[in-house]
C-alpha positions in Angstrom: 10.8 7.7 46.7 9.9 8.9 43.4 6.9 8.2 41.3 6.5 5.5 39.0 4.8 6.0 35.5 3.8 2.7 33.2 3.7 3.1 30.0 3.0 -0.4 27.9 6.9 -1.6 28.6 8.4 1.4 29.3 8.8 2.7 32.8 9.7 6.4 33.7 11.4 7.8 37.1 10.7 10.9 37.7 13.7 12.3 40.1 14.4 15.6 41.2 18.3 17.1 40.3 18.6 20.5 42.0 16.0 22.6 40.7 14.9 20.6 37.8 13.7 17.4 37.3 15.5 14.6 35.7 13.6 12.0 33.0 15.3 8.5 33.4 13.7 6.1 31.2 14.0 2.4 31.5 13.2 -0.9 30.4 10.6 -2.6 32.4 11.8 -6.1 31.5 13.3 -7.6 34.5 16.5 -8.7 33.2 18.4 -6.9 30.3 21.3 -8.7 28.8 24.6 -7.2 29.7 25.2 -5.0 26.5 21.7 -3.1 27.1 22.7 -2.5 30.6 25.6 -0.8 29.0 24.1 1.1 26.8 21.4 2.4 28.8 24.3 3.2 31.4 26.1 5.0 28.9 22.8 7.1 27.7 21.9 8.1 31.2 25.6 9.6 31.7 25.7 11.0 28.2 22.1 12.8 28.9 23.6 14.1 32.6 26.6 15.3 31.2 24.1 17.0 28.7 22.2 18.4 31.5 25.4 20.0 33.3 26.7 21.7 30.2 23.2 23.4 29.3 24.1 26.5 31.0 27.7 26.7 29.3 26.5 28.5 26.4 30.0 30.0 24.4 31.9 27.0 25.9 29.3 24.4 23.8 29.4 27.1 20.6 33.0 27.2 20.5 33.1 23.2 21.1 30.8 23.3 18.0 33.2 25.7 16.0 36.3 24.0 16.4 34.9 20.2 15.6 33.5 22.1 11.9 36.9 23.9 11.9 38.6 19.9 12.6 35.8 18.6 10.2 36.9 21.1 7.2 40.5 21.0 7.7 40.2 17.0 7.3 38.1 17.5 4.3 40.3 19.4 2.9 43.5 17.5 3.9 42.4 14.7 2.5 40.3 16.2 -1.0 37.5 13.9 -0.7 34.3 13.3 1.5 32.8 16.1 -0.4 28.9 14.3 -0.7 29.2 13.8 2.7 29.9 17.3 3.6 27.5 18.4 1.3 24.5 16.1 2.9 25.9 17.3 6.3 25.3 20.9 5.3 22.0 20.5 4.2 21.2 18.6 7.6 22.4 21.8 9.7 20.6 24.2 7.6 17.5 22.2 7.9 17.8 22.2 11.7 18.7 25.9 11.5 15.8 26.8 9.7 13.5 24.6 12.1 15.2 26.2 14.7 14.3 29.5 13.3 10.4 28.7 12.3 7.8 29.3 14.8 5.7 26.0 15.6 2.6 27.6 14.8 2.2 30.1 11.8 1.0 33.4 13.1 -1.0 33.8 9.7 -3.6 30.6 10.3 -3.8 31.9 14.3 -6.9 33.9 15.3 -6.2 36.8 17.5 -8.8 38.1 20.0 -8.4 41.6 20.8 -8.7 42.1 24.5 -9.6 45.8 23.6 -13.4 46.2 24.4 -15.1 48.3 21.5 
């Protein structure tokens, strides 16, 4: 059986998958209505199938490709949605560039030579 976590009203199963381990989380009320259920159904096979296509790397980038490729050519096809576009583009660059930054700055970071004088 796996182990149980409480955490004020959220519960979390921790269950192995293969080599990794699998974070389900749940609502701990005892009855949901029926569109929660749903939706928390949908979630959990949305975040497997997320899990199975981690190691298809150039499958997921050329996924990515073609929907901006679809995504321009509709623009374009239809010469509007350019605010959108443009507030879209900012989004991925900011990603990008968090992507790209380091979580700590190497600058504020003391380094201790292991070097004995």
């Amino acid at each position: 059986e796996s182990p149980r976590v409480e955490a004020r009203s959220v519960v979390c199963d921790a269950r192995p998958s293969g080599a990794a381990s699998r974070l389900i989380w749940m609502y701990a009320e005892e009855e949901t209505s029926a569109a929660e259920s749903f939706r928390l159904n949908v979630a959990r096979h949305f975040q497997i199938f997320l899990d199975k296509s981690t190691v298809y790397v150039t499958a997921r980038w050329l996924g990515f490709v073609f929907a901006c490729l679809i995504y321009v050519l509709r623009v374009w096809y239809a010469n509007g949605w350019y605010i959108v576009t443009y507030g879209l583009g900012i989004f991925l660059l900011n990603g990008f560039i968090g992507f790209l930054s380091p979580q700590v700055d190497p600058d504020s970071v003391s380094v201790v030579s292991s070097f004995a004088d």
